[in-house]
N, CA, C and O atoms as a Tinker XYZ file with bonds, in Angstrom:
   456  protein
     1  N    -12.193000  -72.412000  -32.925000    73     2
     2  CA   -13.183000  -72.518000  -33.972000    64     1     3
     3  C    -13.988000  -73.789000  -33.770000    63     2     4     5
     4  O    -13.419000  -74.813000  -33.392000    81     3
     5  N    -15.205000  -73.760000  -33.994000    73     3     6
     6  CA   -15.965000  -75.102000  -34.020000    64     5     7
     7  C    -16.469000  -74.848000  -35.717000    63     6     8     9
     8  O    -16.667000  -73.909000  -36.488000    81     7
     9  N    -16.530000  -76.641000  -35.701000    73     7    10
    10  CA   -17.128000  -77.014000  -37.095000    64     9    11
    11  C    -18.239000  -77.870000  -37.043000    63    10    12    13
    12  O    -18.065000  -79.082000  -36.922000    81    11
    13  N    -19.550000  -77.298000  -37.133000    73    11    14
    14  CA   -20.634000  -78.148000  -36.852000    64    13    15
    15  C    -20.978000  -79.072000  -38.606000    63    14    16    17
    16  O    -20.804000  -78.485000  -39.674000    81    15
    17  N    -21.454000  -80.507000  -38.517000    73    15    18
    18  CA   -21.914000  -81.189000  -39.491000    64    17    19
    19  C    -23.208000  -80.897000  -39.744000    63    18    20    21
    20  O    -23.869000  -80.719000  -38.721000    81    19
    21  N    -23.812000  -80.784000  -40.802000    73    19    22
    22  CA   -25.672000  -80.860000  -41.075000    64    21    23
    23  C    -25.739000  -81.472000  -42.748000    63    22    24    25
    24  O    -24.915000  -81.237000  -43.631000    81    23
    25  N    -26.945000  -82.287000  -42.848000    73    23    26
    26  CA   -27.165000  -82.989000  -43.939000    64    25    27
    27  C    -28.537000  -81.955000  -44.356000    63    26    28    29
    28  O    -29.412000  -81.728000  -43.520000    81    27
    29  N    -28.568000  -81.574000  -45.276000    73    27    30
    30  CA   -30.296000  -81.091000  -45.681000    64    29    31
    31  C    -30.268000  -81.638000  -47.268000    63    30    32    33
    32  O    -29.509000  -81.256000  -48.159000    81    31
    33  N    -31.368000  -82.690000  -47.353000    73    31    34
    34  CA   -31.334000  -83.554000  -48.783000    64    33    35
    35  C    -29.885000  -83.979000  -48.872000    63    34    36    37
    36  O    -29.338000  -84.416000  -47.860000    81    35
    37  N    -29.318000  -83.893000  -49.857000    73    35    38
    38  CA   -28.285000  -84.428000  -50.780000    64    37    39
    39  C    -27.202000  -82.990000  -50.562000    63    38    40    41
    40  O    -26.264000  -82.750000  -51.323000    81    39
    41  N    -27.527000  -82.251000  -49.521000    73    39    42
    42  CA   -26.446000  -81.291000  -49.535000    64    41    43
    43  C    -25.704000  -81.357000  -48.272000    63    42    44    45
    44  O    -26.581000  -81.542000  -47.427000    81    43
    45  N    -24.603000  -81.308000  -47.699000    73    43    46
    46  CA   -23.629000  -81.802000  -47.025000    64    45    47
    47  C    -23.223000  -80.079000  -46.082000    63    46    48    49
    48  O    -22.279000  -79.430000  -46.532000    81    47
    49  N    -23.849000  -79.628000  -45.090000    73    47    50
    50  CA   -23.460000  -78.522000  -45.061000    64    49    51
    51  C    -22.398000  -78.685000  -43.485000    63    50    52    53
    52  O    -22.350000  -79.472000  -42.540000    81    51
    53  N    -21.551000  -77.252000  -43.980000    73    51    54
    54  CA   -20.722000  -77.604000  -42.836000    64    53    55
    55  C    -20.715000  -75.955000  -42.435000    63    54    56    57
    56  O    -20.468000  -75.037000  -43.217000    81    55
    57  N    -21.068000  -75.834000  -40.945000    73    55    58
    58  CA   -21.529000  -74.599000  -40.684000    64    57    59
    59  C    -19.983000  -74.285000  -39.564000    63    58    60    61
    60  O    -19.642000  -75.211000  -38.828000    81    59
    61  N    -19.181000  -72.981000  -39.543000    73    59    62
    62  CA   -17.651000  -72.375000  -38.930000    64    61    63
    63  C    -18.499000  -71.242000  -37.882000    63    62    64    65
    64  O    -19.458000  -70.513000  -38.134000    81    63
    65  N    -18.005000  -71.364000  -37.089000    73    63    66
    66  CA   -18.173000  -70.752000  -35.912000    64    65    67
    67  C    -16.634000  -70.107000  -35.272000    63    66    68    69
    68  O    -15.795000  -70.907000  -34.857000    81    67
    69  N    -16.343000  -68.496000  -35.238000    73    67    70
    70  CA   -15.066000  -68.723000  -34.550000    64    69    71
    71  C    -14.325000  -67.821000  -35.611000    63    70    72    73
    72  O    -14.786000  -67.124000  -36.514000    81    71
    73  N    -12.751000  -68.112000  -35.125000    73    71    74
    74  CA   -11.770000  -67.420000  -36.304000    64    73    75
    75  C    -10.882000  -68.799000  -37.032000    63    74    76    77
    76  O    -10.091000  -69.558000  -36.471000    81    75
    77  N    -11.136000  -68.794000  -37.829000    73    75    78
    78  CA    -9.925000  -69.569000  -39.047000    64    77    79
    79  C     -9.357000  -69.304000  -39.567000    63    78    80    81
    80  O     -9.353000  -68.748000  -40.665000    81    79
    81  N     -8.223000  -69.861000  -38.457000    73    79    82
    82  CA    -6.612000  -69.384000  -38.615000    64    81    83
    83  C     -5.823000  -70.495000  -38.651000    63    82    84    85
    84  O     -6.060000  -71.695000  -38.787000    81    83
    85  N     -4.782000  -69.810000  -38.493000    73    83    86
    86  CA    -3.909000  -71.168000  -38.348000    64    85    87
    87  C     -3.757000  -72.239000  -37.442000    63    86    88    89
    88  O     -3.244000  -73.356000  -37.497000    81    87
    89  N     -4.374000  -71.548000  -36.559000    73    87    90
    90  CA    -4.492000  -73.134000  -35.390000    64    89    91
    91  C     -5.526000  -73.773000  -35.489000    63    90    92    93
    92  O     -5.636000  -74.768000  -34.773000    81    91
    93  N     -6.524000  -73.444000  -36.326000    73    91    94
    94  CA    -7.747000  -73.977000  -36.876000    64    93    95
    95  C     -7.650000  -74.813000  -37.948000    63    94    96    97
    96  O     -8.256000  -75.879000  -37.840000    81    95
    97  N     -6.852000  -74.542000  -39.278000    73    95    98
    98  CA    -7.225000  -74.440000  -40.259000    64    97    99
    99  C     -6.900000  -76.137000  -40.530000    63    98   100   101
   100  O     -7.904000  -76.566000  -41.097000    81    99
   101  N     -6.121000  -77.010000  -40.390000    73    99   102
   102  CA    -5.682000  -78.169000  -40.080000    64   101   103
   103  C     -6.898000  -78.639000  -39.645000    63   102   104   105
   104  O     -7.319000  -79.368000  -40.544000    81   103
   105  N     -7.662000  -78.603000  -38.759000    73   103   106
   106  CA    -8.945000  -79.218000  -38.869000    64   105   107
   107  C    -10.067000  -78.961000  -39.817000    63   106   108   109
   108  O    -10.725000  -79.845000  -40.367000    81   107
   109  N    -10.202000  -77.909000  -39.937000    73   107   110
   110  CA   -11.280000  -77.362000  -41.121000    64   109   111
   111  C    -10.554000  -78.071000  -42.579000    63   110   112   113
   112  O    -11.397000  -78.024000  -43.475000    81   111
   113  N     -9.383000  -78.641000  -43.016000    73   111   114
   114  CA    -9.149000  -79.409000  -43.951000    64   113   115
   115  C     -9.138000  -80.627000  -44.014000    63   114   116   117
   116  O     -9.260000  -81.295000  -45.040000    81   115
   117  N     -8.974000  -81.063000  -42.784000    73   115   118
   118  CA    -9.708000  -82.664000  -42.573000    64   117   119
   119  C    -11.045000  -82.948000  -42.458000    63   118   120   121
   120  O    -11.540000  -84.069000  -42.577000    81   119
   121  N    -11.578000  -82.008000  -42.244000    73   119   122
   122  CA   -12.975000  -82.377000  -42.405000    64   121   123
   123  C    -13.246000  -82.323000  -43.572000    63   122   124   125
   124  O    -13.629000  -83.349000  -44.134000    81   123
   125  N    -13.135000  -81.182000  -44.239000    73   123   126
   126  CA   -13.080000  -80.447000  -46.088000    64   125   127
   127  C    -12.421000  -82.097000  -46.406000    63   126   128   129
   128  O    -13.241000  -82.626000  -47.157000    81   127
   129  N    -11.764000  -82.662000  -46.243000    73   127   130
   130  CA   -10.907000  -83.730000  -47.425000    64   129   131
   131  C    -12.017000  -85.421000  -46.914000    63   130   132   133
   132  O    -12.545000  -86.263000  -47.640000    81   131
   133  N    -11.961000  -85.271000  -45.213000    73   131   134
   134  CA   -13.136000  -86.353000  -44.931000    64   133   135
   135  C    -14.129000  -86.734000  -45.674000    63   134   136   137
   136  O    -14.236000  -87.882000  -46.105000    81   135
   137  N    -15.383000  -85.313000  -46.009000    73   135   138
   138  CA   -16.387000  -85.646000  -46.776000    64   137   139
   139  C    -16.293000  -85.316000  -48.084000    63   138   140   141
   140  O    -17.337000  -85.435000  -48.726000    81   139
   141  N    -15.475000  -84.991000  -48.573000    73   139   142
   142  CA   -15.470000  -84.738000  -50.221000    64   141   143
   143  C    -14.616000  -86.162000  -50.262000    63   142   144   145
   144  O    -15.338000  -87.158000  -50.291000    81   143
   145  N    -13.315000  -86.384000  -50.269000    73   143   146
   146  CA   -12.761000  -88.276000  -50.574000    64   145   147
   147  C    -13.912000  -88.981000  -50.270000    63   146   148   149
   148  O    -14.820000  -89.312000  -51.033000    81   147
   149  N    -13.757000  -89.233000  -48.769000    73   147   150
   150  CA   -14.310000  -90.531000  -48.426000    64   149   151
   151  C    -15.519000  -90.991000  -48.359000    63   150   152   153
   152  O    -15.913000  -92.128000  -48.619000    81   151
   153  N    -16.322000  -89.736000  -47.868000    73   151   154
   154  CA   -17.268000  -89.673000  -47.594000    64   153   155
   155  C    -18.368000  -89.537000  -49.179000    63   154   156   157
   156  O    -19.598000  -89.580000  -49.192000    81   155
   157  N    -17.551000  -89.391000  -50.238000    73   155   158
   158  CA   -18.262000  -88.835000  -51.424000    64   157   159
   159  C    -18.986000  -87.664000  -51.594000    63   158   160   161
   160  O    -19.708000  -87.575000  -52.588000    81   159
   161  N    -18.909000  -86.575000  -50.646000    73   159   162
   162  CA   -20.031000  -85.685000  -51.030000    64   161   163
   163  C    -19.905000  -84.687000  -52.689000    63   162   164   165
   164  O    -19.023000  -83.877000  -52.404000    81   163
   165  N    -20.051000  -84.583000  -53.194000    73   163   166
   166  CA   -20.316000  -84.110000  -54.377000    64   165   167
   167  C    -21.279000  -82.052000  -54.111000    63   166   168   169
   168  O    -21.161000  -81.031000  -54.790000    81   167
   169  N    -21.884000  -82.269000  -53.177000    73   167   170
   170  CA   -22.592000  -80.794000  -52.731000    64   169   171
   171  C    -22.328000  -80.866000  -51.844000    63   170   172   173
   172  O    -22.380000  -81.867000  -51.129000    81   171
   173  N    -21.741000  -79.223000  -51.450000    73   171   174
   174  CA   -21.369000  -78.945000  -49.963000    64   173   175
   175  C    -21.937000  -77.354000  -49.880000    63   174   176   177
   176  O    -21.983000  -76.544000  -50.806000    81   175
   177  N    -22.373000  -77.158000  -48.413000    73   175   178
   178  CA   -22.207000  -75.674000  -48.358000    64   177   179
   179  C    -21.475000  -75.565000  -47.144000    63   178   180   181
   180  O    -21.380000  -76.427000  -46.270000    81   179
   181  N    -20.882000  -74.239000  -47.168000    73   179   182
   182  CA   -20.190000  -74.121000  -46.021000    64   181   183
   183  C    -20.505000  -72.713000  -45.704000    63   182   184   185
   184  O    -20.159000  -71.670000  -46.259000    81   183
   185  N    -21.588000  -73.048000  -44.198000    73   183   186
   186  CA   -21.471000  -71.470000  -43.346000    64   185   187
   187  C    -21.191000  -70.441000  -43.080000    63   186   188   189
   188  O    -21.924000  -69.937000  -42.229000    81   187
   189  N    -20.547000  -69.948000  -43.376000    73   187   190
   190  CA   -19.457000  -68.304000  -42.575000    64   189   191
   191  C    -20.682000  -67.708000  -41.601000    63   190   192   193
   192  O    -20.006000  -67.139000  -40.744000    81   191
   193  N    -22.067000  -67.500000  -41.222000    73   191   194
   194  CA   -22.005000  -66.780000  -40.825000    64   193   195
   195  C    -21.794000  -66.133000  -39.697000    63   194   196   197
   196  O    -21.829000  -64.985000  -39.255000    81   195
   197  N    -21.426000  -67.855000  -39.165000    73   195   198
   198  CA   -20.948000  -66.719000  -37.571000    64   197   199
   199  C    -19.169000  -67.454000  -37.143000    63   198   200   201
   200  O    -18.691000  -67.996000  -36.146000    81   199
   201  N    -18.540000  -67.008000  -38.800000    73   199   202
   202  CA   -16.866000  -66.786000  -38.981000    64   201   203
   203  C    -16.532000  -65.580000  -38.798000    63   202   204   205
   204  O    -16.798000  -64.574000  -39.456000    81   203
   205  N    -15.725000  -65.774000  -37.544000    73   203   206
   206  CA   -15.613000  -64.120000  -37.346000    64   205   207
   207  C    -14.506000  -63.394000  -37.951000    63   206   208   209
   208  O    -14.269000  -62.186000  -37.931000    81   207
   209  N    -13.477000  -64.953000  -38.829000    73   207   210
   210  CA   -11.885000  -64.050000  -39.292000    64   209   211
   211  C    -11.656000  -65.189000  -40.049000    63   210   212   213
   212  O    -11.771000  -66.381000  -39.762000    81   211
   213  N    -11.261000  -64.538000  -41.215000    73   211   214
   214  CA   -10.667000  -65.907000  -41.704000    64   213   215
   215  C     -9.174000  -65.355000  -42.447000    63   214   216   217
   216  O     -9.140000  -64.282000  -43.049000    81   215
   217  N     -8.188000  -66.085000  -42.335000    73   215   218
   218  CA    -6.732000  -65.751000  -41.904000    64   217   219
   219  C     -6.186000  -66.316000  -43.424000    63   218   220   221
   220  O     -6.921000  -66.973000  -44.161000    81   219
   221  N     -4.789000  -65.957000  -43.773000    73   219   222
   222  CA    -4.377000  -66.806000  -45.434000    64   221   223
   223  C     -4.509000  -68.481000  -45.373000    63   222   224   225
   224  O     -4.948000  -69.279000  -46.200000    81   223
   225  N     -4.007000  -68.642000  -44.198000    73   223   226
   226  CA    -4.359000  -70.389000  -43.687000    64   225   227
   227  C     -6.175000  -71.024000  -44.256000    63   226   228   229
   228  O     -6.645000  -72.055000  -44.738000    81   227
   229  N     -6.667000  -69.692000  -43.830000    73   227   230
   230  CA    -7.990000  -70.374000  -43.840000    64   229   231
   231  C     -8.275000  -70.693000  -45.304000    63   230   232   233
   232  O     -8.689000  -71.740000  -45.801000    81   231
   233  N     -7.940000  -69.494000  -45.888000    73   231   234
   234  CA    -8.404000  -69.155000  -47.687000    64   233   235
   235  C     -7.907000  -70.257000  -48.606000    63   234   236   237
   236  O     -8.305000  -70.581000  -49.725000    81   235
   237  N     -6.606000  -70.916000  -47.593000    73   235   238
   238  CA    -6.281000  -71.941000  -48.630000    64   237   239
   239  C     -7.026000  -73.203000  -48.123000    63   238   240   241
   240  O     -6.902000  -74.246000  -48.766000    81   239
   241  N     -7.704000  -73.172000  -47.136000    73   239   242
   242  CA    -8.398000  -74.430000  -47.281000    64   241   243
   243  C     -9.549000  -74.682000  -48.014000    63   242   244   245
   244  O     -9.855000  -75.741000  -48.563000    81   243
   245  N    -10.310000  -73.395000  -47.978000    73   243   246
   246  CA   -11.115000  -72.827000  -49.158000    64   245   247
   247  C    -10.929000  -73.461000  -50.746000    63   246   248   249
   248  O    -11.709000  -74.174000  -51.377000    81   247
   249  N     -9.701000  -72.964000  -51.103000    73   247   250
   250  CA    -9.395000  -73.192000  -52.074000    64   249   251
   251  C     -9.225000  -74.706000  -52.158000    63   250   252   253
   252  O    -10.005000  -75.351000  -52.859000    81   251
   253  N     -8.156000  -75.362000  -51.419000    73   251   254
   254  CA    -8.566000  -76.704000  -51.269000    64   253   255
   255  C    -10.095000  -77.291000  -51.775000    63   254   256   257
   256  O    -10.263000  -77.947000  -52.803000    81   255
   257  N    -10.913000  -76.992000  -51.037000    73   255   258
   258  CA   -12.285000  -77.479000  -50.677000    64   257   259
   259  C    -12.898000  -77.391000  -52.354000    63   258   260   261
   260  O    -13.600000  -78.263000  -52.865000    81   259
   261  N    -12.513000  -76.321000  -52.927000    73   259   262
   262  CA   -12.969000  -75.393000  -54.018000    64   261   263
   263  C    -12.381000  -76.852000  -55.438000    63   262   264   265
   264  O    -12.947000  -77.662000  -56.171000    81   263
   265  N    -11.131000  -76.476000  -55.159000    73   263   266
   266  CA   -10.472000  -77.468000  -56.538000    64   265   267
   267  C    -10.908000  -79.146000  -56.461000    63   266   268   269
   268  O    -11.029000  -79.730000  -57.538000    81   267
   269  N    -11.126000  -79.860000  -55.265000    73   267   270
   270  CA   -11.297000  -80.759000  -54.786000    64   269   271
   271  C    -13.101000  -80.992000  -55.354000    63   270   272   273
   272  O    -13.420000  -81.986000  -56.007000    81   271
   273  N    -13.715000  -80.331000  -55.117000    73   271   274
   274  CA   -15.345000  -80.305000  -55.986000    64   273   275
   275  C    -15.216000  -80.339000  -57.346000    63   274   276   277
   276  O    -15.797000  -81.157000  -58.061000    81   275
   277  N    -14.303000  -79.280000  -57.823000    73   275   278
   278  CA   -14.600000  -79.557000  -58.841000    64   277   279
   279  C    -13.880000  -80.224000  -59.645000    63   278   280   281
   280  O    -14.035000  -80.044000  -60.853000    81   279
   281  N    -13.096000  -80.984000  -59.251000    73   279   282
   282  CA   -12.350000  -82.275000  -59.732000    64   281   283
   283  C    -13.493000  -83.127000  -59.652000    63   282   284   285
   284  O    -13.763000  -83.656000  -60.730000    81   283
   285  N    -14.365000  -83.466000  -58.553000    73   283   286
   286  CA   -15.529000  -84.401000  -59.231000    64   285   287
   287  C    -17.037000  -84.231000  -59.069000    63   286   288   289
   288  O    -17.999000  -84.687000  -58.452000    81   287
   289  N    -16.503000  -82.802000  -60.484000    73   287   290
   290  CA   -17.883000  -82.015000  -61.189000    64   289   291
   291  C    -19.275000  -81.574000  -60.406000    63   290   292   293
   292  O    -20.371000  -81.368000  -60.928000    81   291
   293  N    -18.802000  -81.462000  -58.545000    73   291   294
   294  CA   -19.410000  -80.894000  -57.740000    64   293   295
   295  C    -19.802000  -79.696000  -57.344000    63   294   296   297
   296  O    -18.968000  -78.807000  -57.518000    81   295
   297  N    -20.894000  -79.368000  -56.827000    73   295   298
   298  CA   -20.717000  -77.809000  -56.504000    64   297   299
   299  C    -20.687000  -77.343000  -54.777000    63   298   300   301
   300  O    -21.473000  -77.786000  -53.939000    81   299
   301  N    -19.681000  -76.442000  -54.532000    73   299   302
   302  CA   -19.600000  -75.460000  -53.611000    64   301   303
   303  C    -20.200000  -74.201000  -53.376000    63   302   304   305
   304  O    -20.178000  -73.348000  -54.263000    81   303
   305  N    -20.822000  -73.951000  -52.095000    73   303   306
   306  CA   -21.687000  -72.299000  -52.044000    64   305   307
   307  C    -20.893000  -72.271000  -50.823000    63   306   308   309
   308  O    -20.549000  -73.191000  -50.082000    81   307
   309  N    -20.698000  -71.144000  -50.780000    73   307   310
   310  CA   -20.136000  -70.254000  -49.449000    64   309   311
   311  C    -21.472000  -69.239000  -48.971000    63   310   312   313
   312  O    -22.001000  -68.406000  -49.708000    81   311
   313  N    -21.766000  -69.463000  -47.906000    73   311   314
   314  CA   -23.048000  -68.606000  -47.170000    64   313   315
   315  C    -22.413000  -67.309000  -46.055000    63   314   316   317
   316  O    -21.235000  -67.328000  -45.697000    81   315
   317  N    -23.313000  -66.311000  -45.636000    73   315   318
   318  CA   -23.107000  -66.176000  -44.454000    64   317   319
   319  C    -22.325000  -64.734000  -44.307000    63   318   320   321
   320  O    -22.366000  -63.996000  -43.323000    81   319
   321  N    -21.508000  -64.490000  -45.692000    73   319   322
   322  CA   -20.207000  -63.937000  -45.109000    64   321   323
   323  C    -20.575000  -62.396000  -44.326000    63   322   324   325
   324  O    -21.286000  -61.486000  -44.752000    81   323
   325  N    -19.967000  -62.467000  -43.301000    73   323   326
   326  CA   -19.524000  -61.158000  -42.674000    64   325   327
   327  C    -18.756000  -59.925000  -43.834000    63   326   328   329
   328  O    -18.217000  -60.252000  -44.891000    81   327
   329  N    -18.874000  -58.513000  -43.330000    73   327   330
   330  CA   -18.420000  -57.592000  -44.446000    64   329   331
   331  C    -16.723000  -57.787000  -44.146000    63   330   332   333
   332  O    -16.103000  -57.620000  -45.197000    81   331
   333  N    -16.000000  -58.036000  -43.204000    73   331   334
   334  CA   -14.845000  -58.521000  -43.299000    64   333   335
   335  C    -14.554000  -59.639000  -44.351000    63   334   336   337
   336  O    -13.816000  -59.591000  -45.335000    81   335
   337  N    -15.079000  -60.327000  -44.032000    73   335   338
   338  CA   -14.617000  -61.845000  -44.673000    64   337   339
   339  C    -15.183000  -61.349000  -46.361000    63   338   340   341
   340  O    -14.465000  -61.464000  -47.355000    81   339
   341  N    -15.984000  -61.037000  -46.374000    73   339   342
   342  CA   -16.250000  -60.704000  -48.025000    64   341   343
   343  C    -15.175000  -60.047000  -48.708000    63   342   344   345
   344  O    -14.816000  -60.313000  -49.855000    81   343
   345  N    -14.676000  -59.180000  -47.958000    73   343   346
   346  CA   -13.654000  -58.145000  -48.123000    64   345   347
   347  C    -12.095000  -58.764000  -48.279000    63   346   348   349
   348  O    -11.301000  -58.473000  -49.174000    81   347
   349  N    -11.913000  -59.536000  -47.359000    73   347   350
   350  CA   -10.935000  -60.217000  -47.834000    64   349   351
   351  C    -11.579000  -61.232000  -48.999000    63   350   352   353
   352  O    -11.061000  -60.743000  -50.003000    81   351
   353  N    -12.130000  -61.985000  -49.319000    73   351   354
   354  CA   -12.378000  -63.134000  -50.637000    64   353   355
   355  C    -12.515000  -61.659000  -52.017000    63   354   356   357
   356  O    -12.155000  -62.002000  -53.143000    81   355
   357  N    -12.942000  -60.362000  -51.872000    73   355   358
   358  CA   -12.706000  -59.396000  -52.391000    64   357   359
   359  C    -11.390000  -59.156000  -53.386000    63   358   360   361
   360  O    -11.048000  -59.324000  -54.556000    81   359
   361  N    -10.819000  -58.578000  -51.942000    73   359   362
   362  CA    -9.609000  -58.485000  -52.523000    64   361   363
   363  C     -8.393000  -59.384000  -53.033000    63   362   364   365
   364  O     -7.517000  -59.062000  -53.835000    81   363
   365  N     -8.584000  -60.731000  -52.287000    73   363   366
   366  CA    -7.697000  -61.751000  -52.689000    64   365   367
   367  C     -7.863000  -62.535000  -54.397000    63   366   368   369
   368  O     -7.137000  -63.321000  -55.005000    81   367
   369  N     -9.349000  -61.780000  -54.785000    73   367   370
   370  CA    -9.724000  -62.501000  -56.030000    64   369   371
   371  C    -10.827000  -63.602000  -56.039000    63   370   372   373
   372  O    -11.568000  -63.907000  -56.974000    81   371
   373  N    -10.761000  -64.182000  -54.654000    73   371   374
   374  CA   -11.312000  -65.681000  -54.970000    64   373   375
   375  C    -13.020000  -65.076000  -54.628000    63   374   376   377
   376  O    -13.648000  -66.043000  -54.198000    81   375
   377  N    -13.737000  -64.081000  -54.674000    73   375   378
   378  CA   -15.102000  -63.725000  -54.712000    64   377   379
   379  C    -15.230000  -63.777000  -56.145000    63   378   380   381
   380  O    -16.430000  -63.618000  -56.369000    81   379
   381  N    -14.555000  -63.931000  -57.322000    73   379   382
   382  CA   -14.708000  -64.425000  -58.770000    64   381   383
   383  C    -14.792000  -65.955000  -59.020000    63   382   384   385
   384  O    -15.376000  -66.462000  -59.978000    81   383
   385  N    -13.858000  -66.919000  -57.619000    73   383   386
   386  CA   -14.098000  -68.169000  -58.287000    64   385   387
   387  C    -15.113000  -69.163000  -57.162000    63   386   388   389
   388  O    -15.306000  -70.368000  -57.320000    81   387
   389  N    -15.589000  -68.459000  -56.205000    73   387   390
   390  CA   -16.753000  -69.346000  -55.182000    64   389   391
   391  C    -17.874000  -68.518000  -55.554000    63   390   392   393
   392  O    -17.882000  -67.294000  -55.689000    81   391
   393  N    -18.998000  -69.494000  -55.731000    73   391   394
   394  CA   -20.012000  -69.084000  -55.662000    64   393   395
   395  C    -20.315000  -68.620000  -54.090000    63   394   396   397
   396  O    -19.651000  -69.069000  -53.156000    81   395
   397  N    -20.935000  -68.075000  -53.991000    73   395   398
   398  CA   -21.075000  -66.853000  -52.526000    64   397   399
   399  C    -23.006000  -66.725000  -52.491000    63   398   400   401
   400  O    -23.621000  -66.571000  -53.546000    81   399
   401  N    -23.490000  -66.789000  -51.585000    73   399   402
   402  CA   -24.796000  -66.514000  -51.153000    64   401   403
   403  C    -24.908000  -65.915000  -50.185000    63   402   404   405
   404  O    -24.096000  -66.159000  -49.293000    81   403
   405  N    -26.010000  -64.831000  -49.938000    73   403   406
   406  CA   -25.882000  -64.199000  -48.868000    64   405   407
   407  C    -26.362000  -65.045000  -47.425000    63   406   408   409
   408  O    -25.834000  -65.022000  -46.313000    81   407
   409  N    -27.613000  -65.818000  -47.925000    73   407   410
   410  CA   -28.183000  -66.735000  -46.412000    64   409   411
   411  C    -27.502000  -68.498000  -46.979000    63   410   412   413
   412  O    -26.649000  -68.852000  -47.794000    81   411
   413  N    -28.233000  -69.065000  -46.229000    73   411   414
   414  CA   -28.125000  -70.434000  -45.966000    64   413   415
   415  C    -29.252000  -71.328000  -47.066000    63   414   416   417
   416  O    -29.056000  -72.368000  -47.695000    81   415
   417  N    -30.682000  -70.290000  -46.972000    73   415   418
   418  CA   -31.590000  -70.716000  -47.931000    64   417   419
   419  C    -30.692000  -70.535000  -49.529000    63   418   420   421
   420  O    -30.372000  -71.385000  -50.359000    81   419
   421  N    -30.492000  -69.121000  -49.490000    73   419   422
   422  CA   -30.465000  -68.866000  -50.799000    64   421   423
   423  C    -29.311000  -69.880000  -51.496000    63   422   424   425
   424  O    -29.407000  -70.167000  -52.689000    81   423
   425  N    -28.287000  -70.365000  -50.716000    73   423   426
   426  CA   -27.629000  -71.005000  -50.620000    64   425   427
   427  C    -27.568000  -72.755000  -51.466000    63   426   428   429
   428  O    -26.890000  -73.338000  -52.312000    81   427
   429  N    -28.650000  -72.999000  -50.646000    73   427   430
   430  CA   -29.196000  -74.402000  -50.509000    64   429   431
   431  C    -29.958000  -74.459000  -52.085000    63   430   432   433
   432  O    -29.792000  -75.321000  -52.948000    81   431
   433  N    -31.160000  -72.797000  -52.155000    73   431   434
   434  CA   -31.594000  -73.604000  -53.328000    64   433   435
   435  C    -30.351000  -73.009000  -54.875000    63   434   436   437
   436  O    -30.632000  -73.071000  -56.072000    81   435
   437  N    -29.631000  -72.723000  -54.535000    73   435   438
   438  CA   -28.628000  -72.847000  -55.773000    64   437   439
   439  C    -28.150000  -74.307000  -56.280000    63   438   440   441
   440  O    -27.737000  -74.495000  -57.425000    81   439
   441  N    -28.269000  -75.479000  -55.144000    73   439   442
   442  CA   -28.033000  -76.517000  -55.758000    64   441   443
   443  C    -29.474000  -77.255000  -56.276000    63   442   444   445
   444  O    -29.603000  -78.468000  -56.438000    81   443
   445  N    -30.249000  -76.500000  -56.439000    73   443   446
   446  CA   -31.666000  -77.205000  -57.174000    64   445   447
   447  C    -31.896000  -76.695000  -58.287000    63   446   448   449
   448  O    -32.480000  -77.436000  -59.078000    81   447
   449  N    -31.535000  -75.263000  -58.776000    73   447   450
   450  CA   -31.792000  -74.786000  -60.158000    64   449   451
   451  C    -30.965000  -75.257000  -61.277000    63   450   452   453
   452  O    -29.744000  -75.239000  -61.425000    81   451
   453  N    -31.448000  -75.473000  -61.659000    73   451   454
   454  CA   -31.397000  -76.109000  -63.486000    64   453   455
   455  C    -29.859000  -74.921000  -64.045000    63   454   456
   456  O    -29.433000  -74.965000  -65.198000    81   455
């Protein structure tokens, strides 16, 4: 899996390339804990769209990423998703607690509306 960094304004995006699994997922949470602690980001989006799997390992980093925002009253968008990956955040429930966008734009301007 690769995890590319991108800044656009005040939004912190982190774009997944690959499958996130378990031999992945340990990095995709150090980065997730890097810029939300230390780094302060407060807005993040995070990519899927060219995640080709994302595994129970992955979902909990998700969730991680997820409780961690909004502990300090931040927001998260998930972009991108493949009809797999929707399908699992589907059925696991958590397509009720991430906000979800289909592109990267639509994405981005969710953190500008009122």
């Amino acid at each position: 899996m690769e995890i590319t960094i991108e800044q656009e304004n005040s939004v912190r995006i982190i774009a997944l390339s690959g499958r996130l699994d378990i031999l992945h997922a340990e990095a995709f949470e150090n980065t997730i804990v890097e810029h939300i602690d230390n780094l302060n980001e407060n807005k993040m989006l995070i990519d899927c769209e060219n995640l080709s799997f994302i595994s129970s390992a992955g979902l909990r980093v998700f969730m991680i990423a997820l409780k961690k925002m909004k502990a300090k009253l931040g927001k998260l968008v998930l972009t991108g998703m493949n009809e797999s990956n929707r399908k699992v955040f589907q059925i696991t429930g958590y397509e009720k607690l991430f906000t979800i966008a289909e592109s990267r734009e639509e994405g981005l301007s969710l953190f500008y509306l009122s």
